[in-house]
N, C-alpha and C positions, 0 to 999 in steps of 0.2 A: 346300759349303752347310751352313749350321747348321740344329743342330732346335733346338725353345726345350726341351725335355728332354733331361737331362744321362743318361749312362750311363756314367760314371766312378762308382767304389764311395763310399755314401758317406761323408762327414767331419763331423765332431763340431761341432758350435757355440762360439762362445769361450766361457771363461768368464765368470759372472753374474758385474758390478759388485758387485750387491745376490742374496743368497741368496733374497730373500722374492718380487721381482721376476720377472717371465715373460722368456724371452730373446726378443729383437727377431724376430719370424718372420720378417724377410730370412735371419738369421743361421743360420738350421737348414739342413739339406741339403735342397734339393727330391728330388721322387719324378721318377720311378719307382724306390723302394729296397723291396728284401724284408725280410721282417720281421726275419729275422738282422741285414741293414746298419742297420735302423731303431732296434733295441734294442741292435748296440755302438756308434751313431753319436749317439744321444739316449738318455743313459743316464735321465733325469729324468721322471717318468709324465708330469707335465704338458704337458711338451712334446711326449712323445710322442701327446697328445690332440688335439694341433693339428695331426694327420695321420688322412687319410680313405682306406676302402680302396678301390683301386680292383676290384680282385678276390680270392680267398684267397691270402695270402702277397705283397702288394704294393700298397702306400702312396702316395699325393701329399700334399705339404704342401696345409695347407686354403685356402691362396688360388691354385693351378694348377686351372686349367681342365681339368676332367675330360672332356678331348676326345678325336677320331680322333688327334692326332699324339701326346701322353700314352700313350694307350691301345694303340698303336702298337709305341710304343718300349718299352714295360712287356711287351709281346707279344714283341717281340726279345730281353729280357731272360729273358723267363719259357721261351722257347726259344733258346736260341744257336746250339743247330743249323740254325734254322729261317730261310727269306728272305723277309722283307713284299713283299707283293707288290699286288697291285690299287688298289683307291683306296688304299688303307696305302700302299704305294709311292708312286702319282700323289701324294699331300699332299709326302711326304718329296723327292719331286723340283718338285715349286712350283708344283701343280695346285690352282688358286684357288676352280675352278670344287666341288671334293669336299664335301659336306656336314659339317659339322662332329660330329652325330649315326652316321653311318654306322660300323660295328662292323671293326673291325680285321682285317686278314686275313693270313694268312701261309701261306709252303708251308711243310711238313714231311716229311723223307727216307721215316717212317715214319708209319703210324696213331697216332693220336691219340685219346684220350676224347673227342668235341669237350665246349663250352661253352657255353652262353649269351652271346649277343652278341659271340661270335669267332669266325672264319668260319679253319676251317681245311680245307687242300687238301696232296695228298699227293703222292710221286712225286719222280724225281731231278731237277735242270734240269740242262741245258749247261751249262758255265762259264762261255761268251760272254756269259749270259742274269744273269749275277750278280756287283754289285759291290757296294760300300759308302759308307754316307754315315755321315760324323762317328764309324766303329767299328759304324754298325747296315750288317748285311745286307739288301738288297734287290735287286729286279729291276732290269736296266739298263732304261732307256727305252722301249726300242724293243721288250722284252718288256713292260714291262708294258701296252703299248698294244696288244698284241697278248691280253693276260688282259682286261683292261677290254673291246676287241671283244668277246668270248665271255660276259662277265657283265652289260653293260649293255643294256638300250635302244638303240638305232639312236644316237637324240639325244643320249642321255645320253654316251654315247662317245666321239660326234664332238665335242661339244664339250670330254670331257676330254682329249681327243686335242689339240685345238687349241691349249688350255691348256699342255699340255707342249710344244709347238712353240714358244711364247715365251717359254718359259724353257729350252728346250736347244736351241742353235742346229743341231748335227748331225742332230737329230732329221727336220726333213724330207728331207735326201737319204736317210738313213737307210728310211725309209717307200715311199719313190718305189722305190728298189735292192729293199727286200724285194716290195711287192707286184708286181715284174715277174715272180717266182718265187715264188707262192705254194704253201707247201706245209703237210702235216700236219691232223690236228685244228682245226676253227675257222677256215680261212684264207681260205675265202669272205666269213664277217663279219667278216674282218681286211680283207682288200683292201676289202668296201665299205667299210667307216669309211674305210678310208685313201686313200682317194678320193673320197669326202664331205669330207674337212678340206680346210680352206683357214689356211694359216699366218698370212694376211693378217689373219683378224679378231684383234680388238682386244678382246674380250671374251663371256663366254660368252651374256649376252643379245643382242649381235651374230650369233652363232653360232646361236642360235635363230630368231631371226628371217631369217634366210637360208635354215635347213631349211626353215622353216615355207613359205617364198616359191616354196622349189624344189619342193617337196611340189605344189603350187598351178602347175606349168608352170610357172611365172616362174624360169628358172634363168640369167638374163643378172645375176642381179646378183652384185657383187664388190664386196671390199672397197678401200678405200687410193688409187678414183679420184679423182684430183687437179681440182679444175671451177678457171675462171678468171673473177676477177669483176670488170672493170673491170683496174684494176694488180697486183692481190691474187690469189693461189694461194689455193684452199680444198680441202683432204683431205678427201673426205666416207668415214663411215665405210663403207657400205653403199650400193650405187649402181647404177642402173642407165641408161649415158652416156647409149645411142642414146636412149632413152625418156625422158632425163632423170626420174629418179624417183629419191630418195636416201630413206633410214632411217636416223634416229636408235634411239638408246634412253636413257633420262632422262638419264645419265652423260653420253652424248658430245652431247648438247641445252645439259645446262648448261656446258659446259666455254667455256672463252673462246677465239675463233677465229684470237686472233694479233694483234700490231699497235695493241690494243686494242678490236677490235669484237669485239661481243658477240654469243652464239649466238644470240639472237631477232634483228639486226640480219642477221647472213648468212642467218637463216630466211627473212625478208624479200626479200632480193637476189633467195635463189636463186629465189621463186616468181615473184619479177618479171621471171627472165631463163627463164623457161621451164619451171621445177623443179615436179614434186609434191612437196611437203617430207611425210613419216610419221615420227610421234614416237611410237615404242612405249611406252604408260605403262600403268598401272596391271596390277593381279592380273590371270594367264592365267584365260579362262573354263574350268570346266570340263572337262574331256576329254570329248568325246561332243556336247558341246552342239551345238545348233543355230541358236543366236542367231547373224546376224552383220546387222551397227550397218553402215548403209548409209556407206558413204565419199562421197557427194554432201552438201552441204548450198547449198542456191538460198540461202538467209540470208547466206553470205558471198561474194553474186557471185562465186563461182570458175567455172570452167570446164573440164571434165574434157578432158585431151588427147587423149580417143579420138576426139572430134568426132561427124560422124554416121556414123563406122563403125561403131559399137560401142564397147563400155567398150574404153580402152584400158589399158595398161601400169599407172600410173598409179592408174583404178580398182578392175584385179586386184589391184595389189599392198595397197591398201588396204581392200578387202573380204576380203582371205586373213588381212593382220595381225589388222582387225576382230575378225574371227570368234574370233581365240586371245585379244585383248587389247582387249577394247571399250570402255577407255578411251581408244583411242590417236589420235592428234589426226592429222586429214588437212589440208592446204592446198595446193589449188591453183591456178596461176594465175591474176590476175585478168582475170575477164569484162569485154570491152571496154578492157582496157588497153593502153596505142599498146608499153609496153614487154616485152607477154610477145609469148615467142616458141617457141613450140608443137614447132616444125621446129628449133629450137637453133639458130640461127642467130646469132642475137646473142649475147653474148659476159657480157654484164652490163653492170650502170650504169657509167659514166667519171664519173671526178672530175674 
Protein backbone atom coordinates (compact mmCIF):
# COMPACT_ATOMS: atom_id res chain seq x y z
CA UNK A 1 0.00 0.00 0.00
CA UNK A 2 1.39 3.46 -0.76
CA UNK A 3 1.01 6.64 1.38
CA UNK A 4 0.84 9.91 -0.75
CA UNK A 5 3.93 10.94 1.74
CA UNK A 6 7.23 10.11 0.79
CA UNK A 7 9.86 9.18 3.75
CA UNK A 8 12.89 8.64 1.60
CA UNK A 9 15.63 11.54 2.60
CA UNK A 10 15.20 14.40 0.69
CA UNK A 11 16.73 15.39 -2.82
CA UNK A 12 17.65 18.67 -4.22
CA UNK A 13 15.76 20.19 -7.20
CA UNK A 14 17.28 20.39 -10.73
CA UNK A 15 18.82 23.05 -11.55
CA UNK A 16 17.33 26.77 -12.59
CA UNK A 17 17.11 27.17 -16.54
CA UNK A 18 16.96 30.72 -15.57
CA UNK A 19 18.83 32.07 -12.30
CA UNK A 20 16.04 34.88 -11.75
CA UNK A 21 13.13 32.24 -12.30
CA UNK A 22 11.35 30.39 -9.14
CA UNK A 23 11.91 26.49 -9.61
CA UNK A 24 8.61 24.55 -10.77
CA UNK A 25 7.18 23.54 -7.17
CA UNK A 26 6.70 19.84 -8.64
CA UNK A 27 10.34 19.93 -8.70
CA UNK A 28 11.31 20.50 -5.04
CA UNK A 29 11.11 17.53 -2.60
CA UNK A 30 7.76 17.12 -0.85
CA UNK A 31 7.54 16.93 3.15
CA UNK A 32 7.55 15.63 5.52
CA UNK A 33 11.43 16.64 5.47
CA UNK A 34 13.19 18.19 8.70
CA UNK A 35 14.78 21.26 8.59
CA UNK A 36 18.45 19.57 8.24
CA UNK A 37 17.02 17.65 4.77
CA UNK A 38 15.12 20.91 4.02
CA UNK A 39 18.23 23.34 4.01
CA UNK A 40 20.82 20.59 2.18
CA UNK A 41 18.03 19.71 -0.23
CA UNK A 42 16.90 23.46 -1.05
CA UNK A 43 19.87 25.22 -0.70
CA UNK A 44 17.89 28.67 -2.31
CA UNK A 45 15.77 30.89 0.49
CA UNK A 46 13.12 31.31 -1.82
CA UNK A 47 12.49 28.07 -2.38
CA UNK A 48 12.84 27.35 0.68
CA UNK A 49 9.73 29.85 1.48
CA UNK A 50 7.52 27.66 -0.55
CA UNK A 51 7.64 25.22 2.45
CA UNK A 52 5.04 25.44 5.50
CA UNK A 53 5.81 23.98 8.86
CA UNK A 54 4.16 21.49 9.97
CA UNK A 55 5.36 21.36 13.54
CA UNK A 56 9.15 22.52 14.95
CA UNK A 57 11.69 20.89 12.86
CA UNK A 58 9.56 19.61 9.98
CA UNK A 59 8.10 20.98 6.67
CA UNK A 60 5.42 20.18 3.63
CA UNK A 61 5.88 21.72 0.51
CA UNK A 62 2.93 24.53 0.23
CA UNK A 63 0.66 22.69 -2.10
CA UNK A 64 0.51 19.02 0.39
CA UNK A 65 -2.34 18.90 2.30
CA UNK A 66 -1.66 19.38 5.80
CA UNK A 67 -3.65 16.39 6.81
CA UNK A 68 -3.87 13.09 9.34
CA UNK A 69 -1.85 10.92 6.69
CA UNK A 70 0.97 14.03 6.24
CA UNK A 71 0.91 14.49 9.82
CA UNK A 72 1.15 10.85 10.34
CA UNK A 73 3.98 10.08 8.50
CA UNK A 74 6.00 13.40 9.78
CA UNK A 75 5.02 11.71 13.39
CA UNK A 76 6.97 8.43 12.16
CA UNK A 77 9.61 10.44 11.15
CA UNK A 78 9.87 12.74 13.96
CA UNK A 79 9.89 9.17 16.12
CA UNK A 80 11.47 6.08 14.36
CA UNK A 81 11.17 4.28 17.36
CA UNK A 82 7.70 4.85 17.68
CA UNK A 83 4.48 2.70 15.88
CA UNK A 84 1.33 4.82 14.35
CA UNK A 85 -1.24 3.37 15.68
CA UNK A 86 -5.17 4.27 15.99
CA UNK A 87 -6.92 6.26 13.27
CA UNK A 88 -2.95 7.00 12.16
CA UNK A 89 -2.86 3.48 11.59
CA UNK A 90 -6.74 2.91 10.31
CA UNK A 91 -5.92 5.97 7.40
CA UNK A 92 -2.36 4.18 6.64
CA UNK A 93 -4.28 0.79 6.22
CA UNK A 94 -7.28 2.34 3.88
CA UNK A 95 -9.71 3.37 6.62
CA UNK A 96 -12.04 5.95 4.47
CA UNK A 97 -14.26 6.29 7.03
CA UNK A 98 -11.02 8.53 9.60
CA UNK A 99 -11.47 12.32 9.65
CA UNK A 100 -9.21 14.17 7.75
CA UNK A 101 -8.75 16.74 10.83
CA UNK A 102 -8.06 14.11 13.47
CA UNK A 103 -4.43 14.46 15.36
CA UNK A 104 -2.00 11.75 14.78
CA UNK A 105 -1.24 9.22 17.14
CA UNK A 106 1.63 6.85 17.86
CA UNK A 107 2.85 4.47 20.55
CA UNK A 108 6.28 5.13 21.98
CA UNK A 109 8.76 2.48 24.00
CA UNK A 110 9.10 5.36 26.43
CA UNK A 111 7.58 8.75 27.93
CA UNK A 112 7.40 11.48 25.88
CA UNK A 113 6.84 15.51 26.43
CA UNK A 114 3.53 15.18 24.74
CA UNK A 115 2.33 17.87 22.20
CA UNK A 116 -0.41 19.70 20.88
CA UNK A 117 -2.42 17.83 18.54
CA UNK A 118 -0.45 14.52 18.75
CA UNK A 119 -1.77 12.04 20.64
CA UNK A 120 1.05 9.97 22.18
CA UNK A 121 0.71 6.48 24.01
CA UNK A 122 3.28 4.48 25.68
CA UNK A 123 4.50 0.93 26.62
CA UNK A 124 6.07 -2.14 24.63
CA UNK A 125 3.67 -4.02 21.84
CA UNK A 126 4.15 -7.73 20.86
CA UNK A 127 5.79 -8.27 17.73
CA UNK A 128 2.74 -9.99 16.24
CA UNK A 129 1.02 -6.41 16.83
CA UNK A 130 3.54 -4.48 14.39
CA UNK A 131 4.45 -4.18 10.91
CA UNK A 132 5.20 -1.75 8.08
CA UNK A 133 3.73 0.16 5.42
CA UNK A 134 6.02 1.59 2.57
CA UNK A 135 9.16 1.78 5.58
CA UNK A 136 6.66 3.56 8.26
CA UNK A 137 5.83 1.59 11.41
CA UNK A 138 2.56 0.75 12.34
CA UNK A 139 -0.07 -1.54 14.06
CA UNK A 140 -1.10 -4.72 12.22
CA UNK A 141 -4.88 -4.67 11.73
CA UNK A 142 -6.25 -6.64 13.82
CA UNK A 143 -4.42 -4.50 16.69
CA UNK A 144 -5.31 -1.55 15.70
CA UNK A 145 -9.05 -2.42 15.80
CA UNK A 146 -8.52 -3.44 18.82
CA UNK A 147 -6.84 0.42 19.89
CA UNK A 148 -9.75 2.05 17.96
CA UNK A 149 -12.31 -0.24 20.40
CA UNK A 150 -10.80 1.29 23.44
CA UNK A 151 -10.55 5.10 21.94
CA UNK A 152 -13.74 5.51 20.11
CA UNK A 153 -17.39 5.70 20.47
CA UNK A 154 -19.39 2.34 20.13
CA UNK A 155 -20.21 3.76 16.36
CA UNK A 156 -17.42 5.37 15.68
CA UNK A 157 -15.40 1.97 15.80
CA UNK A 158 -17.71 -0.12 14.42
CA UNK A 159 -17.85 1.65 11.44
CA UNK A 160 -13.95 2.08 11.29
CA UNK A 161 -13.66 -1.45 11.91
CA UNK A 162 -15.92 -2.22 8.94
CA UNK A 163 -13.91 0.13 6.91
CA UNK A 164 -10.73 -1.99 7.42
CA UNK A 165 -12.66 -5.16 6.60
CA UNK A 166 -12.80 -3.96 3.01
CA UNK A 167 -9.66 -3.22 2.60
CA UNK A 168 -7.80 -6.32 4.30
CA UNK A 169 -9.55 -9.33 3.38
CA UNK A 170 -7.94 -11.57 6.49
CA UNK A 171 -9.12 -9.23 8.69
CA UNK A 172 -12.50 -10.82 9.34
CA UNK A 173 -11.54 -14.31 10.23
CA UNK A 174 -9.07 -12.60 11.92
CA UNK A 175 -11.62 -10.76 14.39
CA UNK A 176 -14.05 -13.84 14.60
CA UNK A 177 -10.57 -16.16 15.86
CA UNK A 178 -9.68 -13.34 18.46
CA UNK A 179 -13.05 -12.38 19.94
CA UNK A 180 -13.77 -16.28 20.66
CA UNK A 181 -10.76 -15.52 23.21
CA UNK A 182 -10.93 -12.39 24.56
CA UNK A 183 -8.44 -11.37 26.69
CA UNK A 184 -6.37 -8.32 28.48
CA UNK A 185 -7.24 -4.55 28.95
CA UNK A 186 -10.35 -3.39 26.68
CA UNK A 187 -11.41 -6.85 25.40
CA UNK A 188 -14.96 -6.38 26.35
CA UNK A 189 -15.19 -3.21 23.98
CA UNK A 190 -13.20 -5.15 21.54
CA UNK A 191 -15.33 -8.22 21.21
CA UNK A 192 -18.68 -5.75 21.16
CA UNK A 193 -17.21 -3.82 18.18
CA UNK A 194 -16.39 -6.97 16.71
CA UNK A 195 -19.49 -8.26 16.77
CA UNK A 196 -21.31 -5.16 15.85
CA UNK A 197 -19.21 -5.20 12.31
CA UNK A 198 -20.60 -6.61 9.66
CA UNK A 199 -18.04 -6.98 6.68
CA UNK A 200 -20.99 -6.87 4.33
CA UNK A 201 -21.60 -2.95 4.43
CA UNK A 202 -20.53 -0.99 1.73
CA UNK A 203 -19.98 2.07 3.32
CA UNK A 204 -19.72 3.98 6.58
CA UNK A 205 -23.14 5.78 6.17
CA UNK A 206 -24.43 2.10 5.47
CA UNK A 207 -22.89 1.29 8.73
CA UNK A 208 -24.66 4.04 10.48
CA UNK A 209 -27.74 3.48 9.58
CA UNK A 210 -27.87 -0.16 10.54
CA UNK A 211 -26.62 0.94 14.16
CA UNK A 212 -28.97 3.38 14.30
CA UNK A 213 -31.78 0.52 13.12
CA UNK A 214 -30.34 -2.01 15.60
CA UNK A 215 -30.28 0.61 18.40
CA UNK A 216 -34.19 0.90 17.60
CA UNK A 217 -34.89 -3.31 17.88
CA UNK A 218 -34.94 -3.59 14.23
CA UNK A 219 -31.83 -5.78 14.11
CA UNK A 220 -33.04 -8.22 10.89
CA UNK A 221 -31.49 -5.89 8.63
CA UNK A 222 -28.28 -6.92 6.48
CA UNK A 223 -26.48 -5.84 4.03
CA UNK A 224 -25.70 -7.47 0.25
CA UNK A 225 -29.51 -9.04 0.13
CA UNK A 226 -29.95 -9.89 -3.49
CA UNK A 227 -34.31 -8.97 -4.31
CA UNK A 228 -35.43 -10.38 -7.78
CA UNK A 229 -37.38 -8.03 -9.93
CA UNK A 230 -39.04 -9.51 -12.75
CA UNK A 231 -35.76 -11.22 -14.99
CA UNK A 232 -33.30 -8.82 -13.10
CA UNK A 233 -31.22 -9.54 -9.73
CA UNK A 234 -31.02 -6.26 -7.58
CA UNK A 235 -28.23 -6.11 -4.47
CA UNK A 236 -29.98 -3.85 -2.21
CA UNK A 237 -27.49 -2.31 0.12
CA UNK A 238 -29.37 -2.53 3.60
CA UNK A 239 -32.32 -4.77 3.83
CA UNK A 240 -34.72 -6.12 5.59
CA UNK A 241 -36.11 -9.61 3.30
CA UNK A 242 -38.96 -10.84 5.63
CA UNK A 243 -40.32 -7.19 6.09
CA UNK A 244 -39.24 -6.22 2.80
CA UNK A 245 -37.81 -2.80 3.92
CA UNK A 246 -34.43 -1.71 2.11
CA UNK A 247 -32.13 1.69 2.86
CA UNK A 248 -30.38 3.43 0.70
CA UNK A 249 -27.94 6.41 1.50
CA UNK A 250 -27.44 9.22 -1.18
CA UNK A 251 -24.40 7.15 -2.69
CA UNK A 252 -25.97 3.84 -3.30
CA UNK A 253 -29.66 5.86 -4.42
CA UNK A 254 -27.83 7.46 -7.06
CA UNK A 255 -25.60 4.75 -8.32
CA UNK A 256 -27.09 3.02 -11.59
CA UNK A 257 -28.55 -0.41 -10.95
CA UNK A 258 -27.19 -2.44 -13.87
CA UNK A 259 -28.36 -3.09 -17.37
CA UNK A 260 -29.07 0.30 -17.65
CA UNK A 261 -32.03 1.18 -15.16
CA UNK A 262 -31.83 3.73 -13.17
CA UNK A 263 -31.81 3.93 -9.22
CA UNK A 264 -35.37 5.98 -9.03
CA UNK A 265 -36.74 3.25 -11.76
CA UNK A 266 -35.65 0.16 -9.22
CA UNK A 267 -37.02 2.71 -6.43
CA UNK A 268 -40.15 2.45 -8.20
CA UNK A 269 -40.27 -1.55 -8.85
CA UNK A 270 -39.29 -2.27 -5.54
CA UNK A 271 -42.37 -0.29 -3.89
CA UNK A 272 -44.67 -1.77 -6.31
CA UNK A 273 -43.53 -5.29 -5.56
CA UNK A 274 -44.01 -4.79 -1.96
CA UNK A 275 -40.74 -2.81 -0.66
CA UNK A 276 -40.68 0.25 1.91
CA UNK A 277 -37.79 2.02 -0.09
CA UNK A 278 -35.76 4.66 3.00
CA UNK A 279 -33.26 7.14 1.41
CA UNK A 280 -31.02 8.36 4.23
CA UNK A 281 -30.36 12.12 3.21
CA UNK A 282 -29.58 15.09 4.51
CA UNK A 283 -27.50 16.31 7.99
CA UNK A 284 -27.85 13.93 11.14
CA UNK A 285 -30.28 15.89 13.78
CA UNK A 286 -28.64 16.66 16.60
CA UNK A 287 -27.68 14.19 19.33
CA UNK A 288 -30.25 14.44 21.86
CA UNK A 289 -32.97 15.67 19.79
CA UNK A 290 -36.29 14.88 20.02
CA UNK A 291 -37.77 15.66 16.73
CA UNK A 292 -38.71 12.64 14.78
CA UNK A 293 -40.54 13.59 10.99
CA UNK A 294 -43.51 11.02 10.92
CA UNK A 295 -42.61 8.31 8.12
CA UNK A 296 -46.51 8.31 6.97
CA UNK A 297 -47.55 10.65 4.56
CA UNK A 298 -51.73 9.99 3.26
CA UNK A 299 -50.53 12.83 0.28
CA UNK A 300 -48.77 9.87 -1.50
CA UNK A 301 -51.30 7.17 -1.15
CA UNK A 302 -48.94 4.79 0.31
CA UNK A 303 -49.73 2.37 2.77
CA UNK A 304 -47.79 1.38 5.62
CA UNK A 305 -47.21 -2.69 5.76
CA UNK A 306 -48.05 -2.97 9.43
CA UNK A 307 -51.72 -2.78 8.28
CA UNK A 308 -54.11 -2.83 11.35
CA UNK A 309 -51.67 -4.42 13.65
CA UNK A 310 -49.63 -1.72 14.33
CA UNK A 311 -46.76 0.20 12.72
CA UNK A 312 -44.84 -2.33 11.16
CA UNK A 313 -41.22 -3.11 10.13
CA UNK A 314 -41.33 -0.72 7.60
CA UNK A 315 -42.67 2.23 9.91
CA UNK A 316 -40.06 1.44 12.71
CA UNK A 317 -37.45 1.61 10.55
CA UNK A 318 -38.38 4.76 9.19
CA UNK A 319 -39.28 6.74 12.15
CA UNK A 320 -35.74 5.38 13.97
CA UNK A 321 -33.85 6.83 10.49
CA UNK A 322 -36.35 9.98 10.89
CA UNK A 323 -35.53 10.90 13.99
CA UNK A 324 -31.27 10.74 13.15
CA UNK A 325 -31.77 12.19 9.47
CA UNK A 326 -35.13 14.09 8.91
CA UNK A 327 -34.48 14.67 5.56
CA UNK A 328 -34.79 11.14 4.60
CA UNK A 329 -37.30 10.15 2.11
CA UNK A 330 -39.82 7.13 2.91
CA UNK A 331 -41.96 5.36 0.09
CA UNK A 332 -44.23 2.91 0.63
CA UNK A 333 -46.29 0.89 -1.23
CA UNK A 334 -49.05 1.92 -3.05
CA UNK A 335 -52.49 2.14 -1.50
CA UNK A 336 -54.83 0.14 -3.51
CA UNK A 337 -52.50 -0.98 -6.10
CA UNK A 338 -53.47 -4.57 -7.70
CA UNK A 339 -49.36 -4.83 -7.78
CA UNK A 340 -48.13 -4.29 -4.27
CA UNK A 341 -47.68 -7.19 -2.45
CA UNK A 342 -47.49 -6.51 1.36
CA UNK A 343 -46.80 -10.56 2.27
CA UNK A 344 -43.90 -10.62 -0.75
CA UNK A 345 -45.41 -12.75 -2.61
CA UNK A 346 -44.94 -11.55 -5.92
CA UNK A 347 -41.75 -11.37 -7.27
CA UNK A 348 -41.89 -7.86 -9.31
CA UNK A 349 -43.12 -6.57 -12.64
CA UNK A 350 -42.37 -9.17 -15.84
CA UNK A 351 -41.44 -7.80 -18.91
Amino acid sequence: MNTSASTAPATGPAPRADASAPTDLAALPPGPVTSAELAAAVPDSRDRARYRRIWHGMYRREDQPDDLRLRSVALARTWPEGVLRGRSAALLWGDDSVPADAPPEIWLPATRRSRPGRVYRYGRLPRWAVTEIDGVRVTTPLRTCRDLAGDLGFEDAVVSVERLCAMVPELPAQLAAAVEHPAGRGARDFAAVARAADPGSGSAALTRARLELHAAGLDTFRHGHVARLGHFRVELPLADPVARCVVYTPDDAAAPAGRGRGAERVREQLAHAGWTVIVVRGPAAPAGSSEVVGARDARDGAVSPGGAGGPGVGDRAASALRARWPSSEVRFPPAGDPAADPLGIWTGPRR
